[in-house]
C-alpha positions as a printed NumPy array, in Angstrom:
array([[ 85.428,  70.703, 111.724],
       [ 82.362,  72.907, 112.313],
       [ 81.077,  75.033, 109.366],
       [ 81.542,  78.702, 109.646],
       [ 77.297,  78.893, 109.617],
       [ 77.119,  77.561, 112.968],
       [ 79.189,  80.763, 114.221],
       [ 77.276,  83.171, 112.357],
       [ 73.894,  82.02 , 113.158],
       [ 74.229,  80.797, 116.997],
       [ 76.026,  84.067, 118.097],
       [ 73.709,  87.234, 117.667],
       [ 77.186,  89.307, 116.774],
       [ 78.223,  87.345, 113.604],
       [ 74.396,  87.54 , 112.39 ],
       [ 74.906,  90.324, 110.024],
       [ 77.852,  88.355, 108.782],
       [ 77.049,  87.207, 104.862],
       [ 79.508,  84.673, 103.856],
       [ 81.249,  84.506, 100.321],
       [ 84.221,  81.948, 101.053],
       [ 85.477,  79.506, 103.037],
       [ 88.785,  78.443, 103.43 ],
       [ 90.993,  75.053, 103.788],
       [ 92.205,  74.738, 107.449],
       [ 93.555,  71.632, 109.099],
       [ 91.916,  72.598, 112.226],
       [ 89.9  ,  75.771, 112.469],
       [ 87.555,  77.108, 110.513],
       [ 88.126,  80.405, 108.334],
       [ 85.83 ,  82.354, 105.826],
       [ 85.902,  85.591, 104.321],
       [ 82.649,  87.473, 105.139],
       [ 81.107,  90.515, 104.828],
       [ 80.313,  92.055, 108.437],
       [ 78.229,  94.959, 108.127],
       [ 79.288,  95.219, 104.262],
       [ 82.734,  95.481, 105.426],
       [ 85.179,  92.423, 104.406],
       [ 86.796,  90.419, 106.934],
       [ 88.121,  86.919, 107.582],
       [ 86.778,  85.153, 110.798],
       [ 88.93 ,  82.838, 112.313],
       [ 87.119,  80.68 , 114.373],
       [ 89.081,  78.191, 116.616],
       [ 88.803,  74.502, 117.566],
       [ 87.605,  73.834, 121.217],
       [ 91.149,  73.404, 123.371],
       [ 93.162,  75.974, 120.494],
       [ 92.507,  79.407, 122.729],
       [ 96.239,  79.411, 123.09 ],
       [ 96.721,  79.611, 119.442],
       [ 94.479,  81.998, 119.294],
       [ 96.275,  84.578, 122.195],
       [ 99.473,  83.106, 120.176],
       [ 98.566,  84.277, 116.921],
       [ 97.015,  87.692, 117.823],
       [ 99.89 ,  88.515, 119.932],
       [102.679,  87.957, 117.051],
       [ 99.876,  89.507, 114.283],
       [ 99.647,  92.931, 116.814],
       [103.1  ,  93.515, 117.477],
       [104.257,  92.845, 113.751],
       [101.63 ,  94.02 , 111.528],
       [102.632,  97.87 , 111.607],
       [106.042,  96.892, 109.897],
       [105.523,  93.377, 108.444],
       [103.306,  92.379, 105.793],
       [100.173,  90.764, 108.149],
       [ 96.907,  91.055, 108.825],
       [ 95.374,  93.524, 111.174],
       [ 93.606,  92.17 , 113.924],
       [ 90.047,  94.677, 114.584],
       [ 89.035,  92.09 , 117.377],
       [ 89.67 ,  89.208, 119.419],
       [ 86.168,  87.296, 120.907],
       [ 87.33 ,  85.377, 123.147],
       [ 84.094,  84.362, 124.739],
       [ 83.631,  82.154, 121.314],
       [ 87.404,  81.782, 120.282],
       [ 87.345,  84.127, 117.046],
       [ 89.555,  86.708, 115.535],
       [ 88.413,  89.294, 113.039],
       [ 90.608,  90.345, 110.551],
       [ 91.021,  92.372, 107.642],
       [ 90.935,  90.782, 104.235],
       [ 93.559,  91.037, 101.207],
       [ 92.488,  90.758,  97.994],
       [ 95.281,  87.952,  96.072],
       [ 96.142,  85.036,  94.733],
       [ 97.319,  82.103,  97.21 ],
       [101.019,  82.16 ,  96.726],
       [100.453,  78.155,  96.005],
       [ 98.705,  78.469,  93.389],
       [101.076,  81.083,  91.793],
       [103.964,  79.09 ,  91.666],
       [102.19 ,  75.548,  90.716],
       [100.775,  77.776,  87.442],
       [102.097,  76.119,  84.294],
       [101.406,  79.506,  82.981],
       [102.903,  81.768,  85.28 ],
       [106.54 ,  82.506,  83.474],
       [109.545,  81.699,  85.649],
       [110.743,  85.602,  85.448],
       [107.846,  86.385,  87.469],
       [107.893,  83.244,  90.104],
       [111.491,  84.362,  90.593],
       [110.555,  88.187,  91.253],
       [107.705,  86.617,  93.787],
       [109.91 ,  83.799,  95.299],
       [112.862,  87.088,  95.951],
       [110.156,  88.768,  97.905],
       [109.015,  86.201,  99.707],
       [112.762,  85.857, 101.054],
       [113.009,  88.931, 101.98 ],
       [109.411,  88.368, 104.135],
       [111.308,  85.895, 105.606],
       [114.589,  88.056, 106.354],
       [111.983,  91.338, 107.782],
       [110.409,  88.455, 109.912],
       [113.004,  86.749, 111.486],
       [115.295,  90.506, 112.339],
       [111.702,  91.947, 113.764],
       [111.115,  89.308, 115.877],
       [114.711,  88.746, 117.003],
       [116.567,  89.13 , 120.441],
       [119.129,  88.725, 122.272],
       [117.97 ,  85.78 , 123.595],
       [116.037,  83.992, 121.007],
       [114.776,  84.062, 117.107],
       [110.621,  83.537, 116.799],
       [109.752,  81.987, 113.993],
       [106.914,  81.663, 111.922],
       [106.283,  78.432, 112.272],
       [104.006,  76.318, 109.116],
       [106.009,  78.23 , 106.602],
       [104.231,  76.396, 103.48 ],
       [103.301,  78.414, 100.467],
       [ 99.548,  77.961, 101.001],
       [100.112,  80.357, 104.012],
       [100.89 ,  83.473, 102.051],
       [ 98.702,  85.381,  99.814],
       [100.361,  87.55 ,  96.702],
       [ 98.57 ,  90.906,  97.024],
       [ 99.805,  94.291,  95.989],
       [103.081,  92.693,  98.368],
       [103.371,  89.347, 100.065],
       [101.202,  88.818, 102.915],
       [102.233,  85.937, 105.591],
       [ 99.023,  84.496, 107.184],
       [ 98.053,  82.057, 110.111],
       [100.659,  81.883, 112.417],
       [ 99.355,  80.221, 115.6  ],
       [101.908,  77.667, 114.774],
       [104.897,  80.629, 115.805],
       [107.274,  79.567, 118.398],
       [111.028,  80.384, 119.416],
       [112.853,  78.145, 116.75 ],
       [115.893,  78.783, 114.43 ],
       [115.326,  80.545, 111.028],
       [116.652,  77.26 , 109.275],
       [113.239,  75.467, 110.148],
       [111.513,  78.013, 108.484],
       [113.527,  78.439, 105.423],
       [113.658,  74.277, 104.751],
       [110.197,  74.235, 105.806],
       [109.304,  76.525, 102.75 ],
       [112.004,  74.761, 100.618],
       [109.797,  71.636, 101.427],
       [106.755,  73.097, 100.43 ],
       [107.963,  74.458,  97.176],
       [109.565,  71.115,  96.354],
       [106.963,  68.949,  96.791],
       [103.609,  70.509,  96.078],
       [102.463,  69.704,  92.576],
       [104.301,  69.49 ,  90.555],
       [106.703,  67.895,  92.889],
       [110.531,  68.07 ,  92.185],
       [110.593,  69.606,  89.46 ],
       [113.914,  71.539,  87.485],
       [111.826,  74.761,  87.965],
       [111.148,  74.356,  91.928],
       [114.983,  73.314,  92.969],
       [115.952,  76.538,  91.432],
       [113.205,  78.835,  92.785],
       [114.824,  76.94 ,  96.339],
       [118.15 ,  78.096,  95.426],
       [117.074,  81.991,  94.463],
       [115.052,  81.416,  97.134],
       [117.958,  80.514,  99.63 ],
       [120.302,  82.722,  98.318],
       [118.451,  85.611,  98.412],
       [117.53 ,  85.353, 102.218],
       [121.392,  84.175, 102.908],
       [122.079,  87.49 , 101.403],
       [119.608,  89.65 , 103.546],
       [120.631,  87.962, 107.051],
       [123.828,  88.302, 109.09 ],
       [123.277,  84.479, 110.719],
       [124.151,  81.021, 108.974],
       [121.403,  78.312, 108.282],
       [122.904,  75.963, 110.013],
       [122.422,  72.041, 109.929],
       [120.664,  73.046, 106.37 ],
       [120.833,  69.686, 104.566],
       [119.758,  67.502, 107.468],
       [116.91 ,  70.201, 108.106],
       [115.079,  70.496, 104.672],
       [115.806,  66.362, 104.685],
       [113.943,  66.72 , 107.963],
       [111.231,  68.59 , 106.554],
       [110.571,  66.802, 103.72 ],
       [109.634,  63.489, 105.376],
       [106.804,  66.188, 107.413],
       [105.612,  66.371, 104.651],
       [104.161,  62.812, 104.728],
       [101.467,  62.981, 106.639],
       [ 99.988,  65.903, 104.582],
       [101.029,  64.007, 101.541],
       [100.236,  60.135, 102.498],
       [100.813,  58.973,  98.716],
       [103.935,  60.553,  98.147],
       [105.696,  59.038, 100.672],
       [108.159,  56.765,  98.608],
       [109.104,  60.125,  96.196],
       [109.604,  62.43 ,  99.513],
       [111.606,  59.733, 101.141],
       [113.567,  59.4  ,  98.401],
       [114.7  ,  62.964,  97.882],
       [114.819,  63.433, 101.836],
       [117.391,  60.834, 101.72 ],
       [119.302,  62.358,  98.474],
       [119.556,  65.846, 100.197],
       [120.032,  64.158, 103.331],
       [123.417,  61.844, 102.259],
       [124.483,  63.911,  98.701],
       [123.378,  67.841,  99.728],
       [120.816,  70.17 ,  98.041],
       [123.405,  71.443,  95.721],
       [124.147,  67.822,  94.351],
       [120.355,  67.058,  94.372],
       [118.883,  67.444,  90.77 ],
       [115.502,  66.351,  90.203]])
């Protein structure tokens, strides 16, 4: 993956652009800058992931004026960047992983995040079709003054199940995995957005089982622990899963 440096001092636009952090991304690059003192993210995409790019400006400037998202001020698409503003937070990962964040608060933070969820999936909703958000992990929202959903070149037309197990996933088995604490932020979590949607998450057991075990190839040497609970929720239900 190229470093966000090449960008800024190959294309004469981005030279004014002082950097101040980069971000993990499996497979663009992404840094918070200051572009003529103003801060922004770049986005800068991988050569062949232009389509991302025209996917996730599309969904980011038809939902940001009544969802929590960022505001796109441009799209380059000579060199396959997108400008946008930045929020001042805490990754949403490393709220709930905090040993000292109290549970009161995780489960105040985990209830909005549902409701994200809910606003998303009725917004984007037709007739036809749900979108979804697509890479619903934790690391993809930021905890600002609300609850800011970020990078979504992975949206598609789905059901609202794979994004609700895919976040039960994430919660469950980022560190520390399986805990007490993370099935029941899953189950305020769950019932909350049940709550807040007319539809039914349907196939639900054999869909977070499902997620789980995608899991593995982010998280190569916890494959025998995520099998094993894929299987338990799989075969015995969430409910009957304890950790």
């Amino acid at each position: 993956m190229k470093d966000i440096e090449e960008l800024i001092n190959n294309v004469t636009k981005y030279n004014n652009c002082l950097v101040q952090r980069r971000f993990k991304s499996r497979k663009n690059t992404v840094a918070y800058v200051l572009k003529d003192n103003q801060p922004r993210i770049l986005k800068w995409y991988a050569p062949g992931l232009k389509k991302n790019m025209d996917k996730e400006c599309e969904v980011l400037l038809e939902g940001h004026k009544k969802l929590d998202l960022p505001f796109v001020y441009e799209k380059d698409n000579l060199n396959n960047v997108l400008v946008l503003n930045y929020f001042i937070g805490e990754n949403l990962c490393d709220v709930i992983n905090d040993g000292l964040c109290p549970f009161h608060e995780k489960q105040r933070i985990i209830v909005i995040l549902a409701d994200w969820f809910a606003r998303f999936h009725h917004y984007f909703k037709t007739d036809e079709y749900f979108r979804i958000r697509g890479d619903a992990i934790l690391r993809n929202f930021i905890l600002s003054n609300s609850i800011i959903g970020v990078d979504f070149e992975e949206s598609r037309i789905g059901k609202p199940v794979e994004d609700i197990t895919t976040m039960c996933a994430s919660i469950l088995s980022s560190d520390p995995m399986f805990t007490f604490e993370k099935f029941q932020l899953c189950k305020i979590f769950i019932v909350t957005y049940r709550g807040s949607v007319e539809w039914k998450l349907e196939n639900f057991n054999h869909e977070l089982s499902y997620a789980l075990l995608q899991r593995i190839q982010w998280r190569p040497d916890d494959e025998d622990t995520l099998r094993r609970y894929a299987d338990k929720i799989k075969y015995q239900g969430f409910s009957r899963t304890i950790s």
